[in-house]
PALO-266218 format. One record per atom (N, C-alpha, C): residue number from 1; residue in one letter; atom name; y, x, z. Coordinates in steps of 0.2 Angstrom, whole numbers, always signed. Layout:
// PALO-266218
+-----+-----+------+-------+-------+-------+
|   n | res | atom |     Y |     X |     Z |
+-----+-----+------+-------+-------+-------+
| NUM |   a |   CA |     Y |     X |     Z |
...
+-----+-----+------+-------+-------+-------+
END
This chain:
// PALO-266218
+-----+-----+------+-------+-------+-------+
|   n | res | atom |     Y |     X |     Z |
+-----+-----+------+-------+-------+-------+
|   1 |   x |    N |   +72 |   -81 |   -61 |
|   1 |   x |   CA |   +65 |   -81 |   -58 |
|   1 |   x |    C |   +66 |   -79 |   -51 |
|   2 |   x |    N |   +64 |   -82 |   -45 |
|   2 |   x |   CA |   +65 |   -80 |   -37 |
|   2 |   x |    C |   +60 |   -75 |   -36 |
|   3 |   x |    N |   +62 |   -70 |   -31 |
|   3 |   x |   CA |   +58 |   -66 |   -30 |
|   3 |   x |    C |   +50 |   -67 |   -28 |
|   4 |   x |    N |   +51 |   -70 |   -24 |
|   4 |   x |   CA |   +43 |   -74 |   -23 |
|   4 |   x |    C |   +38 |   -75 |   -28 |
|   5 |   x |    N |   +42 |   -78 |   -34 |
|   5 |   x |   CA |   +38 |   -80 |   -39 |
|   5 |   x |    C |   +36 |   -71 |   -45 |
|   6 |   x |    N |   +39 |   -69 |   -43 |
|   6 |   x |   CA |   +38 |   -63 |   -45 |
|   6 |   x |    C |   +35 |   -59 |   -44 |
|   7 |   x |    N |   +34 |   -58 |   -36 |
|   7 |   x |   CA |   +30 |   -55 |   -32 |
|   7 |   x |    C |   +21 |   -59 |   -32 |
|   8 |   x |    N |   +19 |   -65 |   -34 |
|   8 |   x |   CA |   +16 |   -68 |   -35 |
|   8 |   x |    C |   +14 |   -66 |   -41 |
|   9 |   x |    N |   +17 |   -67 |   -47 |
|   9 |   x |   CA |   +13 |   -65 |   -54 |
|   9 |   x |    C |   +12 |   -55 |   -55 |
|  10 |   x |    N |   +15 |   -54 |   -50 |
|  10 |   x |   CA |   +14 |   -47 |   -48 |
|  10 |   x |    C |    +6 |   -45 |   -45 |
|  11 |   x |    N |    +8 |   -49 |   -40 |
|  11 |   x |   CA |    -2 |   -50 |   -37 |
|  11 |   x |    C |    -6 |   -51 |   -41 |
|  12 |   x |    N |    -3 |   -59 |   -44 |
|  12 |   x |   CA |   -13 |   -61 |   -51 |
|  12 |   x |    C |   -13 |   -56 |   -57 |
|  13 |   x |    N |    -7 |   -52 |   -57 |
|  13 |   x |   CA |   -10 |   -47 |   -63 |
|  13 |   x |    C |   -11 |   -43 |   -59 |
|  14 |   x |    N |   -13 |   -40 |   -53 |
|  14 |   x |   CA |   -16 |   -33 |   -51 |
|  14 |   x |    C |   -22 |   -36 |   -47 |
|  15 |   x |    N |   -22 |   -43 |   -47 |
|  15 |   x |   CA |   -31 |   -46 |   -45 |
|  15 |   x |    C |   -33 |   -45 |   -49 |
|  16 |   x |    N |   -31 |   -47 |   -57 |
|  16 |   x |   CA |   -34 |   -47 |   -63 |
|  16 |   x |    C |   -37 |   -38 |   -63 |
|  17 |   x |    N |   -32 |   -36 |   -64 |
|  17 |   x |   CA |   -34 |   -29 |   -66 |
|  17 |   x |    C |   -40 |   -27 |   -62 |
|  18 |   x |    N |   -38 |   -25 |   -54 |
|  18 |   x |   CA |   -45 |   -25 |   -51 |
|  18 |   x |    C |   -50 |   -27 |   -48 |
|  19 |   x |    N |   -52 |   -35 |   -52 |
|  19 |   x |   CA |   -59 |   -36 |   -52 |
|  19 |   x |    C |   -62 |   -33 |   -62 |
|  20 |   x |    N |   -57 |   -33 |   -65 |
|  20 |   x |   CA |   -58 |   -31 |   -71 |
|  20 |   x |    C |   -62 |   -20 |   -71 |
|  21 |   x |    N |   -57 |   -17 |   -67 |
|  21 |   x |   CA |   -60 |   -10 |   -67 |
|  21 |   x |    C |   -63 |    -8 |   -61 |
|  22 |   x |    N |   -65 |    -9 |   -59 |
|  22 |   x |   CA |   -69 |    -8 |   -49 |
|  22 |   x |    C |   -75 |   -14 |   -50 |
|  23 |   x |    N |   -81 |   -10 |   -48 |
|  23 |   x |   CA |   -86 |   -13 |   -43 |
|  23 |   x |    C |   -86 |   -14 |   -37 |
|  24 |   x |    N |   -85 |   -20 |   -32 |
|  24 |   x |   CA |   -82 |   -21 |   -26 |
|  24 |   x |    C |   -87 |   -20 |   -22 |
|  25 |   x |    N |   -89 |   -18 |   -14 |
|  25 |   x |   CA |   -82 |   -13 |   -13 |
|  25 |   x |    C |   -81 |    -8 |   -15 |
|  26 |   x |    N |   -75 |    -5 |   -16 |
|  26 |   x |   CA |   -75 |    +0 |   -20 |
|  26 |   x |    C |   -68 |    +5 |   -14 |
|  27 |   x |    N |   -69 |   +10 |   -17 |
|  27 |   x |   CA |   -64 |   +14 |   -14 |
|  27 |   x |    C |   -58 |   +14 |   -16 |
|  28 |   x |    N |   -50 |   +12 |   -14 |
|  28 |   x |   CA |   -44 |    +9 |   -18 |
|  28 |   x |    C |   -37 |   +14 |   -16 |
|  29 |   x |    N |   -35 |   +18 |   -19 |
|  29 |   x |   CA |   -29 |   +23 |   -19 |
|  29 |   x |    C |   -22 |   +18 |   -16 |
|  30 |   x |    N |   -22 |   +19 |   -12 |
|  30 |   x |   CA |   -12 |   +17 |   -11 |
|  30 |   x |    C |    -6 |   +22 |    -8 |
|  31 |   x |    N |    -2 |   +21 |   -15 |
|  31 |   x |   CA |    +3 |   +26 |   -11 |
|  31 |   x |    C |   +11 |   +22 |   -10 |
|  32 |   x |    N |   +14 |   +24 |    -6 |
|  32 |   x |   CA |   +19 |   +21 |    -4 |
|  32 |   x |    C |   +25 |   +27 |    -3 |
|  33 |   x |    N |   +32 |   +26 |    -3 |
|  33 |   x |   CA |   +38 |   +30 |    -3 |
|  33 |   x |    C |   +42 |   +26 |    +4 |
|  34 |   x |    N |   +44 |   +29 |    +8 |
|  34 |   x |   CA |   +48 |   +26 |   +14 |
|  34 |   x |    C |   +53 |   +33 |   +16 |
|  35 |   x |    N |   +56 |   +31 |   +18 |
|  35 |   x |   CA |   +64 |   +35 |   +21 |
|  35 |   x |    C |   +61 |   +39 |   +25 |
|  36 |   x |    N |   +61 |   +44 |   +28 |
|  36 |   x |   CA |   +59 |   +47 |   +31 |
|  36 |   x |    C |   +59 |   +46 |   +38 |
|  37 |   x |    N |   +66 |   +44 |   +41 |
|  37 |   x |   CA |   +69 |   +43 |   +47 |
|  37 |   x |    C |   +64 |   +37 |   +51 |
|  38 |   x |    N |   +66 |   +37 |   +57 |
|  38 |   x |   CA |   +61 |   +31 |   +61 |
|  38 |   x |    C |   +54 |   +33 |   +61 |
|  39 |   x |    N |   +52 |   +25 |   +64 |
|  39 |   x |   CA |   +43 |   +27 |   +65 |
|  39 |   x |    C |   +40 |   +23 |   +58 |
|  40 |   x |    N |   +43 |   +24 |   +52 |
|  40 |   x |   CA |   +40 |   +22 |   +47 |
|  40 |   x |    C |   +34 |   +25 |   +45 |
|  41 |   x |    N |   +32 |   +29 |   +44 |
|  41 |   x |   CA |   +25 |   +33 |   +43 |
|  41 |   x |    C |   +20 |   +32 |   +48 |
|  42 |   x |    N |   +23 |   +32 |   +55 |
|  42 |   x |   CA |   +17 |   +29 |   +59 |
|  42 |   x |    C |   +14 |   +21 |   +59 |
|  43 |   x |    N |   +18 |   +18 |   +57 |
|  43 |   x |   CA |   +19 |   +10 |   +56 |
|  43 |   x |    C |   +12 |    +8 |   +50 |
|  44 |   x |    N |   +16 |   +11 |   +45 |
|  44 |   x |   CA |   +10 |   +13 |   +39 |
|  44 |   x |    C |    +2 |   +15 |   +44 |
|  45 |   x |    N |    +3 |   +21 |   +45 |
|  45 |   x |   CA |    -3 |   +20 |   +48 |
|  45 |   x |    C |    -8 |   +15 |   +54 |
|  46 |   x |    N |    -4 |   +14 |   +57 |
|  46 |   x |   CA |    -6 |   +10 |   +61 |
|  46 |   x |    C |    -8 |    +4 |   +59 |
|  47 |   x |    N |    -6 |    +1 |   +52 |
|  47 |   x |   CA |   -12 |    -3 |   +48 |
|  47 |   x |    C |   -16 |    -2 |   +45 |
|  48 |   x |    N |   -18 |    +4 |   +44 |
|  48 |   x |   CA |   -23 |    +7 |   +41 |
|  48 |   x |    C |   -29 |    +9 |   +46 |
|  49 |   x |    N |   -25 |    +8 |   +53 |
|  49 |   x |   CA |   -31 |   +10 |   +57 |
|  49 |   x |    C |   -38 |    +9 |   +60 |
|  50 |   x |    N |   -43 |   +12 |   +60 |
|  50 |   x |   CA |   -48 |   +10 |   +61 |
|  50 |   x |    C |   -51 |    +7 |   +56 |
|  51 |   x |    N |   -50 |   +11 |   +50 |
|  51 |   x |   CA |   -53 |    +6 |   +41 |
|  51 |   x |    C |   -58 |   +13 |   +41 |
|  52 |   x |    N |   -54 |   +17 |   +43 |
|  52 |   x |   CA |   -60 |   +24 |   +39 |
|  52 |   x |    C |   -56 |   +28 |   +34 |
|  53 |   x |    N |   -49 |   +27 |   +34 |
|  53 |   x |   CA |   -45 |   +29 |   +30 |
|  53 |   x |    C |   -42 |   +36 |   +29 |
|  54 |   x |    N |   -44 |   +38 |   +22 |
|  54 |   x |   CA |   -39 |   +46 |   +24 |
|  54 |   x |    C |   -31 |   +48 |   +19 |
|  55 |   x |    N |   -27 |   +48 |   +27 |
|  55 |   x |   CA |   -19 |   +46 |   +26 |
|  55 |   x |    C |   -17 |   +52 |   +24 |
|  56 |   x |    N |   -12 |   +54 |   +20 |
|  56 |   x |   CA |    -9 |   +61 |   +18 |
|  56 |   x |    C |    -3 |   +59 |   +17 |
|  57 |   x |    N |    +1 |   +63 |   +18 |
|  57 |   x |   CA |   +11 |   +60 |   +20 |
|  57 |   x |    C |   +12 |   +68 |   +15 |
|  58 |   x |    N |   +18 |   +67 |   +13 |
|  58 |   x |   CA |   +20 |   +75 |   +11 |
|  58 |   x |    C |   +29 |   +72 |   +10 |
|  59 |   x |    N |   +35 |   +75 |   +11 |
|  59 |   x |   CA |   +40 |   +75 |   +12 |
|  59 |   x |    C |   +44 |   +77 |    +7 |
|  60 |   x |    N |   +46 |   +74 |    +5 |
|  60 |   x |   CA |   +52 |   +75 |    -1 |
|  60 |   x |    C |   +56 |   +82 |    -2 |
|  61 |   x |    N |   +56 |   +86 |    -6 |
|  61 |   x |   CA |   +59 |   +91 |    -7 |
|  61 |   x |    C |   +67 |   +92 |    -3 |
|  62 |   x |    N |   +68 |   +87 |    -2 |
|  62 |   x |   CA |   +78 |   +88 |    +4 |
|  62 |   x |    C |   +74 |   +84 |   +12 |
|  63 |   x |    N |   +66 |   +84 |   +13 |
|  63 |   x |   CA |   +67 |   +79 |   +17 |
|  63 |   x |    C |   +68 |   +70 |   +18 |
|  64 |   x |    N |   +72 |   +68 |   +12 |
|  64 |   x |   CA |   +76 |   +61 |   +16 |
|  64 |   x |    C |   +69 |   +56 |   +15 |
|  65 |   x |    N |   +66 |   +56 |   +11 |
|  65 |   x |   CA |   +60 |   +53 |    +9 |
|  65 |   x |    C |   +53 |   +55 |   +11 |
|  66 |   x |    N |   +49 |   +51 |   +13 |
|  66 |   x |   CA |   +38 |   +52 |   +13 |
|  66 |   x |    C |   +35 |   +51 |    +8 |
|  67 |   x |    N |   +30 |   +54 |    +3 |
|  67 |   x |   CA |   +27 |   +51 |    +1 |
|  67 |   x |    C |   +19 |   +48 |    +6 |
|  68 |   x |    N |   +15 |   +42 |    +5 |
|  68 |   x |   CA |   +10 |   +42 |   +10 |
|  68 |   x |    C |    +6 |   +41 |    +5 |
|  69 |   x |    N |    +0 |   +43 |    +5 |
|  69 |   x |   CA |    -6 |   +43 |    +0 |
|  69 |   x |    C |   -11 |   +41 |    +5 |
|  70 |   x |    N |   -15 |   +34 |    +6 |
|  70 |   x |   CA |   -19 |   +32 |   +10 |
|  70 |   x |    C |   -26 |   +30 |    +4 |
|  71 |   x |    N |   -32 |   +33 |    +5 |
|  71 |   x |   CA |   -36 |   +33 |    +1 |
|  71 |   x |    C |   -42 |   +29 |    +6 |
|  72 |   x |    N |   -44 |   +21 |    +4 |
|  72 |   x |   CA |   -50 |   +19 |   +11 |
|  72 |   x |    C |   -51 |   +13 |    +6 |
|  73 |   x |    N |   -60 |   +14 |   +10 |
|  73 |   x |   CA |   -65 |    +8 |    +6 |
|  73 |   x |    C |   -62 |    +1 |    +8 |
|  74 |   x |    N |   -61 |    -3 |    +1 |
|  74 |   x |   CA |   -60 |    -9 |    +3 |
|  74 |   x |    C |   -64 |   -13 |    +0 |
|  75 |   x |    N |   -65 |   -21 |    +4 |
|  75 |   x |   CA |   -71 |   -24 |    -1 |
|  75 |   x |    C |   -70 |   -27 |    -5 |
|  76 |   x |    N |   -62 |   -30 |    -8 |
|  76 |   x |   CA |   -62 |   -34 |   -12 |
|  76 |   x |    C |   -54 |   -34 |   -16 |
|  77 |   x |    N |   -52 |   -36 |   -21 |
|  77 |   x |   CA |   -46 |   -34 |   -24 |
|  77 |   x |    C |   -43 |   -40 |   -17 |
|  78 |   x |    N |   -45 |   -44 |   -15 |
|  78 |   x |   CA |   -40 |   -49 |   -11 |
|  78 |   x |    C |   -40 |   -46 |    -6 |
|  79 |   x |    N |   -43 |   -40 |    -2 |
|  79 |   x |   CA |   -41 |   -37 |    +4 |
|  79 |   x |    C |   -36 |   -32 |    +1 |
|  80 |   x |    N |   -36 |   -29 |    -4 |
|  80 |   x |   CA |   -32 |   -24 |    -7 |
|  80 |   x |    C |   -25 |   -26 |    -7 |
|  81 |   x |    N |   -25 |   -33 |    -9 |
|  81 |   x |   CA |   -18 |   -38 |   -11 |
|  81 |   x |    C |   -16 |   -38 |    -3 |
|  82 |   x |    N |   -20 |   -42 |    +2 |
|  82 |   x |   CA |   -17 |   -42 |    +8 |
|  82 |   x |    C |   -15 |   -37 |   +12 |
|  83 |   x |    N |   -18 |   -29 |   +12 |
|  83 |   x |   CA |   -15 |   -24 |   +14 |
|  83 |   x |    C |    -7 |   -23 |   +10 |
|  84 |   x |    N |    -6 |   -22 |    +5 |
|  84 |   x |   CA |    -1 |   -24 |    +1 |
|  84 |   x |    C |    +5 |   -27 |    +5 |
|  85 |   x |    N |    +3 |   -33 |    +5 |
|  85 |   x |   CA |    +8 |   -38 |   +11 |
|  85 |   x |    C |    +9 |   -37 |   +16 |
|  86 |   x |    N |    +3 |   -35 |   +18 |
|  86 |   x |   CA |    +3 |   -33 |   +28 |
|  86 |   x |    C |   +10 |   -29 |   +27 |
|  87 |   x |    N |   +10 |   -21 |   +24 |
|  87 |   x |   CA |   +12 |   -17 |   +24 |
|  87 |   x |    C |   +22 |   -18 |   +23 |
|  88 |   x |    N |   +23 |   -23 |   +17 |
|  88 |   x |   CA |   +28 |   -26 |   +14 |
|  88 |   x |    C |   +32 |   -29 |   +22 |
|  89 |   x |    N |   +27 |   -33 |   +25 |
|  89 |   x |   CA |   +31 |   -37 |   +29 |
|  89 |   x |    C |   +32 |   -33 |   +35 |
|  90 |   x |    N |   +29 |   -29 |   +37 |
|  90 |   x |   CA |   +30 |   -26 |   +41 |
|  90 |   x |    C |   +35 |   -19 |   +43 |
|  91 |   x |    N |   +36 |   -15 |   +35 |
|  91 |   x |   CA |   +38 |   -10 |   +34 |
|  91 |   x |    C |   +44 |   -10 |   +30 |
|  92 |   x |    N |   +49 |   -10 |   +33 |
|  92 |   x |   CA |   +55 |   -10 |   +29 |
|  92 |   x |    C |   +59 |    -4 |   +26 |
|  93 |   x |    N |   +60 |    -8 |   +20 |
|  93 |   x |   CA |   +64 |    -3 |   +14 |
|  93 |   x |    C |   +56 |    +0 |   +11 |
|  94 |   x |    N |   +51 |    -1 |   +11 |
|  94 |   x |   CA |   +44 |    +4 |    +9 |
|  94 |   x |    C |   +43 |    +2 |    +2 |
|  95 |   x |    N |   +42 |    +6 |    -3 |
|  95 |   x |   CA |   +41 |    +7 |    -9 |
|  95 |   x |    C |   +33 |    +7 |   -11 |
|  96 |   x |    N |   +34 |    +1 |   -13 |
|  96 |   x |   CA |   +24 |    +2 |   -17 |
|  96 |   x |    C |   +23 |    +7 |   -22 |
|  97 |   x |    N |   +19 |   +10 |   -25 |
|  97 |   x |   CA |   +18 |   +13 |   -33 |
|  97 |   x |    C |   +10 |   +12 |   -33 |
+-----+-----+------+-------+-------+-------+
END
């Protein structure tokens, strides 16, 4: 199975899931893992800019790693999906959870 197509049935089960547990708009938790090194943490944020977003970073025990917890209202699971992407394509090496 090619990645795309995984990454696709990855999406319709977490569309699925949150139109199923959220009233939309709702407020939507994303965390992400990135290397620490570069302007990766910046980049994350600066997606998130101007949403109303509250960003908290905390740094891996040796350093080498970020954790980023961005917690902001969004209006719909299909904006939640495209932040998702936004951040994929734009953010290398970045770990969704």
């Amino acid at each position: 199975m090619s990645t795309d197509k995984k990454q696709e049935e990855f999406y319709d089960k977490l569309r699925s899931q949150l139109f199923e547990t959220a009233n939309w708009p709702s407020e939507y938790l994303y965390k992400f893992i990135v290397v620490s090194e570069g302007d990766k943490v910046v980049k994350i944020e600066s997606i998130f800019d101007n949403m109303g977003a509250v960003i908290k970073t905390k740094p891996s025990k040796n350093g080498k790693y970020t954790s980023v917890s961005i917690n902001v209202q969004m209006l719909s699971p299909e904006t939640v999906i495209e932040k998702y992407k936004e951040v994929g394509d734009k953010v290398e090496g970045i770990i969704a959870l």
